[in-house]
N, C-alpha and C positions, 0 to 999 in steps of 0.2 A: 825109582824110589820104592821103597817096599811100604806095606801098606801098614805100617806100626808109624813111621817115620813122618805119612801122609797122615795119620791121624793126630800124632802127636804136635806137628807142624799146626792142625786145624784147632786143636784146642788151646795151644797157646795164642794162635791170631785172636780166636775167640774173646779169649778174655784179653789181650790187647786191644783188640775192636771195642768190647765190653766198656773199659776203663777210657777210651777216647770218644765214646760216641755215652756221653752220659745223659739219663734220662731215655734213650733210645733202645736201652737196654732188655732183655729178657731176661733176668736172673742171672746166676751165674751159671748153671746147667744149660738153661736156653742158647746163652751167649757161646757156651759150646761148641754146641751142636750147630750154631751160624755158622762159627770159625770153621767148622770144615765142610758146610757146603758152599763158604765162602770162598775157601781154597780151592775150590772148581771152580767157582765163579770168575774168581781171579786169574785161575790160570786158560778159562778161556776166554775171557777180556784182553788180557796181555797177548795172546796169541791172535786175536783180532786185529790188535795194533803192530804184529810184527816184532813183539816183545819175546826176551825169556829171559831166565830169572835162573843165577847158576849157583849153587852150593847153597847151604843151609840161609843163612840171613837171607839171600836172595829170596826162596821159596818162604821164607815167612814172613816178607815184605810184599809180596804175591798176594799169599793169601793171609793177609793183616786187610790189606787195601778191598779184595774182593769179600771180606767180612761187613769192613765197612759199609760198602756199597749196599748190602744183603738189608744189613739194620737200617741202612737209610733208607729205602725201599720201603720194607716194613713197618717203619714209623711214619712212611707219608702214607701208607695202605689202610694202616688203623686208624687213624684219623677223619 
């Protein structure tokens, strides 16, 4: 995956993460910038589990879910 596509992919989790995980949020620039170290996240959590995630939806379902994870994380961290 080229690295336009890897980013593109993180920003949109982002603000899908953003919009699901309400209150937990960083802004929408924060929410971002989650979405694509969430997409790492994701993609080595899934890979822990034996997982992979094929064609577009797949990889934004990936790193949607490893967004999530990032802001739930961070809103039990600031706390």
């Amino acid at each position: 995956m080229s690295l336009l596509w890897f980013l593109l992919i993180g920003l949109a989790a982002g603000f899908i993460a953003g919009k699901l995980m309400r209150g937990a949020g960083f802004g929408l620039l924060g929410n971002l910038l989650v979405g694509v170290i969430g997409a790492v996240l994701g993609g080595f959590l899934f890979g822990l589990l034996g997982l992979q995630a094929y064609g577009l939806l797949g990889n934004l379902v990936v790193a949607t879910l490893g967004a999530i994870v990032l802001l739930w994380l961070a809103s039990v961290l600031r706390k």
